[in-house]
C-alpha positions as CSV (number, residue, x, y, z in Angstrom):
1,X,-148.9,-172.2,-54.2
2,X,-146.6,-172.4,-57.0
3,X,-143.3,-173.1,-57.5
4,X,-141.2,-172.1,-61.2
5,X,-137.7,-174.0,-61.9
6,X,-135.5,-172.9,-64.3
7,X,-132.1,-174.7,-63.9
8,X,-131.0,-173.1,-60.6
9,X,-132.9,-170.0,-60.5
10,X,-136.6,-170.3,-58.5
11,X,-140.1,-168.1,-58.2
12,X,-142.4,-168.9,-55.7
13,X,-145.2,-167.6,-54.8
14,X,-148.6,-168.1,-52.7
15,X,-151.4,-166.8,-50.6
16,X,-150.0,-167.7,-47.4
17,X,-146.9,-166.3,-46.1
18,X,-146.4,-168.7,-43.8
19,X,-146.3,-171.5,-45.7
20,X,-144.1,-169.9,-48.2
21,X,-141.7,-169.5,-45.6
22,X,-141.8,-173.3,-44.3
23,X,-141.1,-174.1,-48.1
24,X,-138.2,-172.0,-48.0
25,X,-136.9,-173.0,-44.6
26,X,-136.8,-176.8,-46.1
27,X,-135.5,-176.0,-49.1
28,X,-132.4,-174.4,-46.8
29,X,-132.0,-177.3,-44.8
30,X,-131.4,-179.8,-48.1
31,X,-130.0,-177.5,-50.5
32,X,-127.3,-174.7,-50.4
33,X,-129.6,-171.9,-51.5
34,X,-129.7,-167.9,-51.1
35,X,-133.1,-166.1,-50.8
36,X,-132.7,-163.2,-52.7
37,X,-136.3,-162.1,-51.6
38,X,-139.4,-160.2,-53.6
39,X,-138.9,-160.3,-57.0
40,X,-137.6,-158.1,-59.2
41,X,-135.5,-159.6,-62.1
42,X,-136.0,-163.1,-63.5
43,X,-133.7,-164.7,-66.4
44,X,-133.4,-160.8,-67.8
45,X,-136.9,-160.1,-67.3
46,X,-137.6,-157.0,-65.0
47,X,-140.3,-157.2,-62.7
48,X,-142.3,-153.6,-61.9
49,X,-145.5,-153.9,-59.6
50,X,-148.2,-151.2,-60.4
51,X,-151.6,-150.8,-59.0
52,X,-153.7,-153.2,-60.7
53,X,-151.3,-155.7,-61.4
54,X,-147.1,-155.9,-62.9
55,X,-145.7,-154.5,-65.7
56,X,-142.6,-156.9,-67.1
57,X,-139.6,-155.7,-69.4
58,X,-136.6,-156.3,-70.5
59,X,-135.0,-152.1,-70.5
60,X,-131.4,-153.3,-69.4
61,X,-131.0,-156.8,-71.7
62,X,-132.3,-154.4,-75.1
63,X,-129.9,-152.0,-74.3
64,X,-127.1,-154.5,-74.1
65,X,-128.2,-155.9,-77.5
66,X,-127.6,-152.3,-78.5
67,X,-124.3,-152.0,-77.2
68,X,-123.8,-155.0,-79.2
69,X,-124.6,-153.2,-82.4
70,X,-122.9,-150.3,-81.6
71,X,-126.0,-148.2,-82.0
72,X,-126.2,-146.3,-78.7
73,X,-126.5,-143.4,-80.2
74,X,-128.7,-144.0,-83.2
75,X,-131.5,-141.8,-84.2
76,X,-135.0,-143.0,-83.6
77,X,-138.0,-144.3,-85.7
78,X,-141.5,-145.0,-85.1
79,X,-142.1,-147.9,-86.1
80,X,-139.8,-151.7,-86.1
81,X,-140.1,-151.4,-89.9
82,X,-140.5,-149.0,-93.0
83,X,-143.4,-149.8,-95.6
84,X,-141.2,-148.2,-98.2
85,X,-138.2,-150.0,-99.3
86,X,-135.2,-147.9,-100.4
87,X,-132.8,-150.2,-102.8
88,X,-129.5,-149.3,-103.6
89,X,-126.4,-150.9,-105.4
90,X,-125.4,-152.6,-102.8
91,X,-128.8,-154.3,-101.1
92,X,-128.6,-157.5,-102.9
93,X,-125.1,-158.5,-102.1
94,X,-124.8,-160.7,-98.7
95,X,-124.3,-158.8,-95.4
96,X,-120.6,-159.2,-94.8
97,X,-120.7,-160.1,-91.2
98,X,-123.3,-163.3,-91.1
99,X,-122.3,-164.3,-87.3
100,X,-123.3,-160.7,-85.9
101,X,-127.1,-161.0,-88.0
102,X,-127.5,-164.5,-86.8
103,X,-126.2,-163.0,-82.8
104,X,-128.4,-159.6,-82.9
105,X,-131.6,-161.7,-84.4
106,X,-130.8,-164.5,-81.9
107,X,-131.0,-161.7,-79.1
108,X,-134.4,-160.1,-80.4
109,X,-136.4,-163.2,-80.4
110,X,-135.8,-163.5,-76.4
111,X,-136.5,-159.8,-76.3
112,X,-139.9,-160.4,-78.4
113,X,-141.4,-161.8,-74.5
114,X,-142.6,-158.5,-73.4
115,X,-142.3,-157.1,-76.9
116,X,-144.9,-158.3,-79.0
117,X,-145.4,-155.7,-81.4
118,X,-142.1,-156.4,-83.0
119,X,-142.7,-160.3,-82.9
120,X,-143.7,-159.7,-86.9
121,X,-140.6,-157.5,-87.9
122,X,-138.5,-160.1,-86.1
123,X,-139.5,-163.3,-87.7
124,X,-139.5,-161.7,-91.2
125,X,-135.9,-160.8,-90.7
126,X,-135.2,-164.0,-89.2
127,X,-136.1,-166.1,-92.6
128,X,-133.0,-164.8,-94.1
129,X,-130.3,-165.6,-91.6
130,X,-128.9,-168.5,-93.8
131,X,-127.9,-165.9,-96.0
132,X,-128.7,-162.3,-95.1
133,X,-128.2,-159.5,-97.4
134,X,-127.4,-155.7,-97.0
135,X,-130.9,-155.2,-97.6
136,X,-131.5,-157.0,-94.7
137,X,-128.9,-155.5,-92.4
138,X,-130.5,-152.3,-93.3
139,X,-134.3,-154.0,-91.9
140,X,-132.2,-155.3,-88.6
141,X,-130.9,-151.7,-88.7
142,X,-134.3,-150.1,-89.0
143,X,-135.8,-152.8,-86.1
144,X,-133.0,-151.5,-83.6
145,X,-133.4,-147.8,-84.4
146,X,-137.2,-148.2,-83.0
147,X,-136.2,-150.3,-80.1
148,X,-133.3,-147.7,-79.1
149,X,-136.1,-145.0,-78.7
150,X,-138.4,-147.5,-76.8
151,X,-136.4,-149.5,-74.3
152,X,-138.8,-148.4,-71.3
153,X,-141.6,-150.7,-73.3
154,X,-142.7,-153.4,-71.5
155,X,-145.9,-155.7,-71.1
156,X,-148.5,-155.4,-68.3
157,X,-150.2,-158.3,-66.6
158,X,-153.7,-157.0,-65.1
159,X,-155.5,-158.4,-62.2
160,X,-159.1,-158.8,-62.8
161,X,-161.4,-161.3,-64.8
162,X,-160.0,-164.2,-66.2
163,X,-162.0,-164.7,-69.1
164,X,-160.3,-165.9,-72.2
165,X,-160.2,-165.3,-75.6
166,X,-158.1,-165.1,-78.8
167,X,-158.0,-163.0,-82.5
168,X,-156.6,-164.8,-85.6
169,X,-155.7,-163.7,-89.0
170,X,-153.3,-164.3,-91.7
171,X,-152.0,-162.8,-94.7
172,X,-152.5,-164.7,-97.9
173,X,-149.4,-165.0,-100.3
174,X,-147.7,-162.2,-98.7
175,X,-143.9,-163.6,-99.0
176,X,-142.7,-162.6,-102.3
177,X,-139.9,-165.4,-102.5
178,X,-142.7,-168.6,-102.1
179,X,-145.3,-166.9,-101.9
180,X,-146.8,-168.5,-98.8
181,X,-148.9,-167.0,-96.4
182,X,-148.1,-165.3,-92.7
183,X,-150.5,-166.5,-89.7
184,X,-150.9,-164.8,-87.0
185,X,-152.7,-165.4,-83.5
186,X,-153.1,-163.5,-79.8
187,X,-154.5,-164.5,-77.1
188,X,-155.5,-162.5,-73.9
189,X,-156.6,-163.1,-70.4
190,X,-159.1,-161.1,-69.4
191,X,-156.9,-157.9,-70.5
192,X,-153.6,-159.0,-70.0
193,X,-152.2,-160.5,-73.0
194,X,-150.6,-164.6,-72.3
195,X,-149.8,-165.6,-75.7
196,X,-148.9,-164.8,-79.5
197,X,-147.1,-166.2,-82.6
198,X,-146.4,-165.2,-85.9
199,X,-145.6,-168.2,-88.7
200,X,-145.4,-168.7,-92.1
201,X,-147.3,-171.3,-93.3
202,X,-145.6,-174.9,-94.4
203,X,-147.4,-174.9,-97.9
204,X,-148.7,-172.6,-100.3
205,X,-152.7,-171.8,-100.0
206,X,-154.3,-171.4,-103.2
207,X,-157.5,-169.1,-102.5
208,X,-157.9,-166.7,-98.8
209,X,-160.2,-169.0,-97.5
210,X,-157.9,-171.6,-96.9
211,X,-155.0,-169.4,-95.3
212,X,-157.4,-167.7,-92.7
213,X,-158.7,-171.4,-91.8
214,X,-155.0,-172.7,-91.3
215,X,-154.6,-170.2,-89.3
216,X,-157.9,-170.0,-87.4
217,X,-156.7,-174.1,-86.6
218,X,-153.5,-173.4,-85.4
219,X,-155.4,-170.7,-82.9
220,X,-157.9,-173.4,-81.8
221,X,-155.1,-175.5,-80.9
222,X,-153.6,-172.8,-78.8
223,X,-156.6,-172.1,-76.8
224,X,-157.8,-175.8,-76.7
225,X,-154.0,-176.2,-74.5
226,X,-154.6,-172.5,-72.9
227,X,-158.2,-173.8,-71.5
228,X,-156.3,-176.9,-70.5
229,X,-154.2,-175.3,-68.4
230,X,-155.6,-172.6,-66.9
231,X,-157.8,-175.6,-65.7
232,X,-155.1,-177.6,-63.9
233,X,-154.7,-173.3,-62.0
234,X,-158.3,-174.2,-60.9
235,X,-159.3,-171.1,-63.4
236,X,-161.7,-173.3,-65.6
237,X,-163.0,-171.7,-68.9
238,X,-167.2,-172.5,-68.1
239,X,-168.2,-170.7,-71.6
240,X,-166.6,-171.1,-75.0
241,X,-163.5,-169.2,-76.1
242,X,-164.0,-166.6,-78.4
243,X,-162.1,-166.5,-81.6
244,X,-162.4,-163.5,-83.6
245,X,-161.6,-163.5,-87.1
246,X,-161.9,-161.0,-89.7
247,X,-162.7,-163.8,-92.3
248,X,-166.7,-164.3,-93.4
249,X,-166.1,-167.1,-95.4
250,X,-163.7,-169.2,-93.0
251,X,-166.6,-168.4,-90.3
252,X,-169.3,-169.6,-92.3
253,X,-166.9,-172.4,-93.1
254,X,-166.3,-173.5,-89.8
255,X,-169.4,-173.5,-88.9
256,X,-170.8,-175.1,-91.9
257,X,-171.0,-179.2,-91.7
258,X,-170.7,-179.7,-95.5
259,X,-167.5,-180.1,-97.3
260,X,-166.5,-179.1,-100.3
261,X,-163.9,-180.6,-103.3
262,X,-161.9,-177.2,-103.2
263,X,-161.3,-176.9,-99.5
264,X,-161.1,-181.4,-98.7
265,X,-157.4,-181.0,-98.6
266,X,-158.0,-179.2,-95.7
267,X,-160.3,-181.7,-94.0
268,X,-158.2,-182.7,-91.0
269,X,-158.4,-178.8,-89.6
270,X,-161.9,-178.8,-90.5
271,X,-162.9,-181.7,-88.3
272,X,-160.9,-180.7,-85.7
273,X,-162.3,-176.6,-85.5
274,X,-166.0,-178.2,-85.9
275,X,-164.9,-181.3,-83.4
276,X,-163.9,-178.1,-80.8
277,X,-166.7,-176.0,-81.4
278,X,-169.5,-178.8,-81.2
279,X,-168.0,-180.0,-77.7
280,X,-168.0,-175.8,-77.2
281,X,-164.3,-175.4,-76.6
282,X,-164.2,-172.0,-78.5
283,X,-166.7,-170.2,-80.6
284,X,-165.8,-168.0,-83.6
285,X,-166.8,-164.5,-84.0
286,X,-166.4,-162.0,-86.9
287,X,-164.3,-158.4,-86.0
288,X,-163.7,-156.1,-88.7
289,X,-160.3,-155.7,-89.9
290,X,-159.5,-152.0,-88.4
291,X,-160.2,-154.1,-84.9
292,X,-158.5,-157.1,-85.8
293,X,-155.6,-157.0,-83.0
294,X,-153.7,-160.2,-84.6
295,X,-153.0,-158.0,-87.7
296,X,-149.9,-156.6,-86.1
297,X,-148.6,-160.0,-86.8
298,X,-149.4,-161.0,-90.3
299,X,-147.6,-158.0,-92.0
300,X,-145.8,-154.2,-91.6
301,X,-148.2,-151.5,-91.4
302,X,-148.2,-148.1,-91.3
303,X,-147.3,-145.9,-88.0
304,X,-150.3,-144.7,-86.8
305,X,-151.8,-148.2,-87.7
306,X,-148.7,-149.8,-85.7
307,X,-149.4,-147.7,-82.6
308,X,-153.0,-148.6,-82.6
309,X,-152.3,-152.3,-82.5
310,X,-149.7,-152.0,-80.4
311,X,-152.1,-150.3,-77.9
312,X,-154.5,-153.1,-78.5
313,X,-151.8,-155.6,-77.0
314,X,-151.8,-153.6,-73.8
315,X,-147.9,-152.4,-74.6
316,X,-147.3,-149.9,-72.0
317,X,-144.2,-147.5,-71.7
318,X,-142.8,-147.5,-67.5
319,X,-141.0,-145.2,-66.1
Protein backbone atom coordinates (compact mmCIF):
# COMPACT_ATOMS: atom_id res chain seq x y z
CA UNK A 1 0.00 0.00 0.00
CA UNK A 2 1.00 3.44 -0.52
CA UNK A 3 0.16 6.53 0.63
CA UNK A 4 1.31 10.25 -1.36
CA UNK A 5 1.00 13.67 0.81
CA UNK A 6 1.11 16.77 -0.65
CA UNK A 7 0.19 19.48 1.89
CA UNK A 8 -3.54 18.59 2.29
CA UNK A 9 -4.26 16.81 -0.77
CA UNK A 10 -3.79 12.60 -0.49
CA UNK A 11 -3.52 9.43 -3.15
CA UNK A 12 -3.69 6.16 -1.85
CA UNK A 13 -3.73 3.23 -3.27
CA UNK A 14 -3.29 -0.66 -2.70
CA UNK A 15 -4.12 -4.23 -3.53
CA UNK A 16 -6.56 -4.77 -1.05
CA UNK A 17 -9.74 -2.88 -0.77
CA UNK A 18 -10.31 -3.59 2.41
CA UNK A 19 -7.60 -2.39 3.99
CA UNK A 20 -7.72 0.70 2.01
CA UNK A 21 -10.95 1.37 3.40
CA UNK A 22 -9.86 0.76 7.23
CA UNK A 23 -7.01 3.44 6.38
CA UNK A 24 -9.59 5.65 5.33
CA UNK A 25 -12.10 5.03 8.10
CA UNK A 26 -9.09 6.04 10.59
CA UNK A 27 -8.05 8.67 8.89
CA UNK A 28 -12.05 10.04 9.36
CA UNK A 29 -12.08 9.36 12.89
CA UNK A 30 -8.75 11.77 13.64
CA UNK A 31 -8.87 14.23 10.96
CA UNK A 32 -11.69 16.30 9.25
CA UNK A 33 -11.29 14.80 5.78
CA UNK A 34 -13.62 14.35 2.51
CA UNK A 35 -13.10 11.24 0.24
CA UNK A 36 -13.41 12.46 -3.03
CA UNK A 37 -13.10 8.83 -4.32
CA UNK A 38 -11.10 7.22 -7.59
CA UNK A 39 -8.89 9.46 -8.99
CA UNK A 40 -9.11 11.61 -11.56
CA UNK A 41 -7.31 15.01 -11.04
CA UNK A 42 -4.21 15.54 -8.78
CA UNK A 43 -2.48 19.07 -8.18
CA UNK A 44 -3.61 19.89 -12.10
CA UNK A 45 -2.66 16.69 -13.33
CA UNK A 46 -5.59 14.66 -15.09
CA UNK A 47 -5.80 11.21 -14.56
CA UNK A 48 -7.29 8.98 -17.74
CA UNK A 49 -7.23 4.96 -17.24
CA UNK A 50 -6.74 3.10 -20.55
CA UNK A 51 -6.31 -0.58 -21.18
CA UNK A 52 -2.91 -1.29 -20.34
CA UNK A 53 -2.26 1.18 -17.95
CA UNK A 54 -3.08 5.52 -17.44
CA UNK A 55 -2.51 8.20 -19.55
CA UNK A 56 -1.78 11.58 -17.41
CA UNK A 57 -2.19 15.36 -18.73
CA UNK A 58 -2.50 18.47 -17.96
CA UNK A 59 -5.46 19.68 -21.10
CA UNK A 60 -7.31 22.13 -18.76
CA UNK A 61 -4.11 23.79 -16.67
CA UNK A 62 -2.26 24.46 -20.60
CA UNK A 63 -5.32 25.99 -21.68
CA UNK A 64 -5.44 28.37 -18.73
CA UNK A 65 -1.82 29.24 -19.43
CA UNK A 66 -3.24 30.24 -22.78
CA UNK A 67 -5.90 32.23 -21.63
CA UNK A 68 -3.13 33.91 -19.85
CA UNK A 69 -1.38 34.86 -23.03
CA UNK A 70 -4.33 35.69 -24.70
CA UNK A 71 -3.65 33.21 -27.49
CA UNK A 72 -6.88 31.18 -27.62
CA UNK A 73 -7.19 31.67 -30.89
CA UNK A 74 -3.66 31.47 -32.28
CA UNK A 75 -2.80 29.51 -35.30
CA UNK A 76 -0.89 26.30 -34.89
CA UNK A 77 2.71 24.92 -35.48
CA UNK A 78 4.34 21.76 -35.50
CA UNK A 79 6.84 21.85 -33.59
CA UNK A 80 7.69 23.97 -29.77
CA UNK A 81 10.35 25.75 -31.83
CA UNK A 82 11.54 26.99 -35.39
CA UNK A 83 15.14 25.94 -36.63
CA UNK A 84 15.13 29.14 -38.60
CA UNK A 85 15.36 32.35 -36.86
CA UNK A 86 13.67 35.38 -38.41
CA UNK A 87 15.40 38.75 -36.95
CA UNK A 88 13.93 41.93 -37.22
CA UNK A 89 14.51 45.63 -35.93
CA UNK A 90 13.08 45.10 -33.09
CA UNK A 91 14.42 41.44 -31.66
CA UNK A 92 17.28 42.68 -29.72
CA UNK A 93 15.47 45.26 -27.59
CA UNK A 94 14.12 43.79 -24.11
CA UNK A 95 10.55 42.35 -24.09
CA UNK A 96 8.57 45.09 -22.54
CA UNK A 97 6.44 43.17 -20.19
CA UNK A 98 9.35 41.05 -18.07
CA UNK A 99 6.66 39.85 -15.26
CA UNK A 100 4.33 38.15 -17.95
CA UNK A 101 7.78 36.14 -19.53
CA UNK A 102 8.93 35.20 -16.09
CA UNK A 103 4.69 34.19 -15.27
CA UNK A 104 4.08 32.16 -18.78
CA UNK A 105 7.69 30.38 -18.46
CA UNK A 106 6.99 29.79 -14.71
CA UNK A 107 3.69 28.07 -15.87
CA UNK A 108 5.41 25.82 -18.71
CA UNK A 109 8.02 24.29 -16.51
CA UNK A 110 4.99 22.67 -14.33
CA UNK A 111 3.34 21.79 -17.58
CA UNK A 112 6.80 20.07 -18.87
CA UNK A 113 5.47 16.86 -16.23
CA UNK A 114 3.52 15.05 -18.89
CA UNK A 115 5.20 17.14 -21.60
CA UNK A 116 8.52 16.16 -22.21
CA UNK A 117 9.16 16.90 -25.61
CA UNK A 118 9.04 20.59 -24.91
CA UNK A 119 11.22 20.18 -21.74
CA UNK A 120 14.27 21.49 -24.26
CA UNK A 121 12.34 24.54 -25.85
CA UNK A 122 11.41 25.40 -22.27
CA UNK A 123 14.64 25.58 -20.54
CA UNK A 124 16.34 27.42 -23.56
CA UNK A 125 13.77 30.13 -23.19
CA UNK A 126 14.02 30.06 -19.57
CA UNK A 127 17.95 31.23 -19.57
CA UNK A 128 16.87 34.50 -20.56
CA UNK A 129 14.24 35.53 -18.05
CA UNK A 130 16.59 38.03 -16.29
CA UNK A 131 16.32 39.92 -19.20
CA UNK A 132 14.24 38.66 -22.08
CA UNK A 133 14.20 40.16 -25.41
CA UNK A 134 11.54 40.41 -28.26
CA UNK A 135 13.32 37.78 -29.85
CA UNK A 136 12.60 35.82 -27.14
CA UNK A 137 8.91 36.73 -26.68
CA UNK A 138 8.66 35.77 -30.25
CA UNK A 139 10.41 31.81 -29.13
CA UNK A 140 7.71 31.84 -25.98
CA UNK A 141 5.32 32.86 -28.78
CA UNK A 142 6.28 30.06 -31.16
CA UNK A 143 6.32 27.42 -27.91
CA UNK A 144 2.49 28.34 -27.15
CA UNK A 145 1.46 28.28 -30.76
CA UNK A 146 2.40 24.33 -30.76
CA UNK A 147 0.98 23.76 -27.32
CA UNK A 148 -2.46 25.53 -28.35
CA UNK A 149 -2.76 22.82 -31.25
CA UNK A 150 -1.79 19.98 -28.76
CA UNK A 151 -3.47 20.39 -25.41
CA UNK A 152 -5.01 16.70 -25.62
CA UNK A 153 -1.02 15.51 -25.25
CA UNK A 154 -0.42 13.78 -22.40
CA UNK A 155 2.03 10.94 -20.98
CA UNK A 156 1.17 7.28 -20.68
CA UNK A 157 2.19 5.01 -17.84
CA UNK A 158 2.19 1.18 -19.14
CA UNK A 159 1.71 -1.87 -17.07
CA UNK A 160 4.12 -4.51 -17.89
CA UNK A 161 7.90 -5.21 -17.21
CA UNK A 162 9.72 -3.25 -15.04
CA UNK A 163 13.01 -3.33 -16.49
CA UNK A 164 15.01 -0.11 -16.37
CA UNK A 165 17.01 1.70 -18.48
CA UNK A 166 18.22 5.21 -19.53
CA UNK A 167 19.70 7.24 -23.01
CA UNK A 168 22.15 10.06 -22.52
CA UNK A 169 23.56 12.70 -24.79
CA UNK A 170 24.66 16.20 -24.91
CA UNK A 171 25.42 18.78 -27.28
CA UNK A 172 28.87 20.20 -27.23
CA UNK A 173 29.19 24.10 -27.26
CA UNK A 174 25.83 24.59 -28.57
CA UNK A 175 24.97 27.99 -26.56
CA UNK A 176 26.22 30.72 -28.64
CA UNK A 177 26.45 33.34 -25.65
CA UNK A 178 29.18 30.90 -23.33
CA UNK A 179 29.38 28.52 -25.43
CA UNK A 180 28.69 25.65 -22.97
CA UNK A 181 27.30 22.48 -23.64
CA UNK A 182 23.37 21.09 -23.22
CA UNK A 183 22.99 17.55 -21.47
CA UNK A 184 20.40 15.72 -21.81
CA UNK A 185 19.14 12.33 -20.11
CA UNK A 186 15.72 9.88 -20.14
CA UNK A 187 15.01 7.30 -18.38
CA UNK A 188 12.15 4.60 -18.90
CA UNK A 189 10.50 1.89 -17.05
CA UNK A 190 9.90 -0.86 -18.91
CA UNK A 191 7.99 1.44 -21.60
CA UNK A 192 6.64 3.99 -19.59
CA UNK A 193 8.91 6.93 -19.36
CA UNK A 194 9.74 7.98 -15.15
CA UNK A 195 12.29 10.60 -15.69
CA UNK A 196 14.14 13.32 -17.79
CA UNK A 197 16.25 16.56 -17.60
CA UNK A 198 17.69 18.87 -19.80
CA UNK A 199 20.82 21.23 -18.33
CA UNK A 200 23.38 23.19 -19.41
CA UNK A 201 26.51 22.33 -18.22
CA UNK A 202 28.38 24.51 -15.15
CA UNK A 203 31.68 24.93 -17.18
CA UNK A 204 32.82 24.99 -20.64
CA UNK A 205 34.10 21.42 -22.13
CA UNK A 206 36.98 21.79 -24.34
CA UNK A 207 36.79 18.57 -26.81
CA UNK A 208 33.10 16.22 -27.22
CA UNK A 209 34.44 13.68 -25.29
CA UNK A 210 34.32 15.37 -22.18
CA UNK A 211 30.60 16.88 -22.65
CA UNK A 212 29.12 13.37 -23.48
CA UNK A 213 30.94 11.94 -20.27
CA UNK A 214 29.48 14.86 -17.99
CA UNK A 215 26.61 14.06 -19.15
CA UNK A 216 26.77 10.24 -19.22
CA UNK A 217 27.75 10.93 -15.09
CA UNK A 218 24.97 13.04 -14.38
CA UNK A 219 22.69 9.93 -15.93
CA UNK A 220 24.53 7.36 -13.81
CA UNK A 221 23.61 9.33 -10.83
CA UNK A 222 20.04 9.31 -11.87
CA UNK A 223 19.74 5.71 -12.31
CA UNK A 224 22.09 4.74 -9.41
CA UNK A 225 18.94 6.79 -7.11
CA UNK A 226 16.18 5.35 -9.68
CA UNK A 227 17.58 1.52 -8.84
CA UNK A 228 17.56 2.72 -5.24
CA UNK A 229 14.25 3.38 -5.11
CA UNK A 230 12.45 1.24 -7.14
CA UNK A 231 14.24 -1.11 -4.56
CA UNK A 232 12.69 0.23 -1.31
CA UNK A 233 8.91 -0.62 -4.07
CA UNK A 234 10.31 -4.20 -3.70
CA UNK A 235 10.92 -3.86 -7.73
CA UNK A 236 14.83 -4.52 -7.44
CA UNK A 237 16.93 -3.94 -10.65
CA UNK A 238 18.80 -7.86 -10.60
CA UNK A 239 20.83 -6.95 -14.03
CA UNK A 240 22.68 -3.72 -14.76
CA UNK A 241 20.99 -0.62 -16.15
CA UNK A 242 21.52 0.06 -19.54
CA UNK A 243 22.84 3.43 -20.67
CA UNK A 244 22.82 4.06 -24.18
CA UNK A 245 24.98 6.66 -25.57
CA UNK A 246 25.64 7.67 -29.00
CA UNK A 247 29.33 8.55 -28.01
CA UNK A 248 32.20 5.76 -29.05
CA UNK A 249 34.87 7.51 -27.45
CA UNK A 250 33.11 8.37 -23.89
CA UNK A 251 32.10 4.34 -24.09
CA UNK A 252 35.45 3.18 -24.68
CA UNK A 253 36.37 5.84 -22.02
CA UNK A 254 34.30 4.52 -19.40
CA UNK A 255 35.16 1.45 -19.80
CA UNK A 256 38.78 1.97 -20.14
CA UNK A 257 40.78 1.89 -16.62
CA UNK A 258 43.69 4.19 -17.82
CA UNK A 259 43.57 7.87 -17.56
CA UNK A 260 44.68 10.30 -19.49
CA UNK A 261 46.41 14.18 -18.94
CA UNK A 262 43.59 15.62 -21.29
CA UNK A 263 40.51 14.15 -19.67
CA UNK A 264 42.19 14.09 -15.45
CA UNK A 265 40.10 17.13 -14.77
CA UNK A 266 37.42 14.99 -15.24
CA UNK A 267 38.65 12.27 -12.85
CA UNK A 268 36.10 12.42 -10.10
CA UNK A 269 33.13 11.34 -12.91
CA UNK A 270 35.46 8.90 -14.12
CA UNK A 271 35.84 6.94 -10.85
CA UNK A 272 32.48 7.25 -10.07
CA UNK A 273 30.92 5.76 -13.82
CA UNK A 274 33.82 2.91 -13.59
CA UNK A 275 33.11 2.64 -9.55
CA UNK A 276 29.17 1.95 -10.82
CA UNK A 277 29.78 -0.17 -13.59
CA UNK A 278 32.49 -2.55 -11.76
CA UNK A 279 29.86 -3.14 -8.81
CA UNK A 280 27.36 -3.55 -12.19
CA UNK A 281 24.93 -0.75 -11.26
CA UNK A 282 24.51 0.27 -15.03
CA UNK A 283 26.28 -0.86 -18.22
CA UNK A 284 26.78 1.38 -21.18
CA UNK A 285 25.75 0.69 -24.66
CA UNK A 286 26.35 2.39 -27.92
CA UNK A 287 22.83 3.53 -30.12
CA UNK A 288 23.28 5.44 -33.13
CA UNK A 289 22.27 8.96 -33.25
CA UNK A 290 18.91 8.58 -35.46
CA UNK A 291 17.82 6.26 -32.30
CA UNK A 292 19.23 8.33 -29.71
CA UNK A 293 15.80 9.23 -27.77
CA UNK A 294 17.70 11.82 -25.31
CA UNK A 295 18.43 13.96 -28.44
CA UNK A 296 15.03 15.64 -28.11
CA UNK A 297 16.66 17.29 -25.22
CA UNK A 298 20.06 18.60 -26.17
CA UNK A 299 18.88 20.84 -29.05
CA UNK A 300 15.77 21.98 -31.67
CA UNK A 301 15.34 19.77 -34.41
CA UNK A 302 13.52 19.57 -37.35
CA UNK A 303 9.64 18.44 -37.50
CA UNK A 304 9.59 15.26 -38.75
CA UNK A 305 12.74 14.57 -36.53
CA UNK A 306 10.73 16.19 -33.43
CA UNK A 307 7.77 13.83 -34.03
CA UNK A 308 9.90 10.89 -34.16
CA UNK A 309 11.45 11.56 -30.77
CA UNK A 310 8.51 12.56 -29.40
CA UNK A 311 7.03 9.18 -30.35
CA UNK A 312 10.09 7.53 -28.75
CA UNK A 313 9.01 9.18 -25.25
CA UNK A 314 5.64 7.33 -25.55
CA UNK A 315 3.72 10.99 -25.95
CA UNK A 316 0.35 9.98 -26.78
CA UNK A 317 -2.63 12.36 -27.85
CA UNK A 318 -6.23 11.25 -25.61
CA UNK A 319 -9.32 11.93 -26.50
Amino acid sequence: MYILIYVDDILLTGNSTSEINRILSNLHSHFQMRNLGSLAQFLGIQYVPIQNGVILHQKYYAQRILERAGMQNTKSVSSPSSCKTVLTTQSQQNYSNHQLYCQLLGSLQYLTLTRPNIQFTVHNLSQHMHQPLNKHFEGLKFLLSYIHGTTNVGLPLYQGHLQLEGFSDADWASNADDRRSISGYCNFLGNSLISWQVKKQNTVARSSIEVEYRSLAAEASEVIWLRRLLEDFHTPQTTPTIIYCDNTSAIAFANNPIYHARTKHIDVDCHFIRDSIQAKHLSVHHICTNNQTADIFTKPVPILRFKNLSTKLTVVTHH
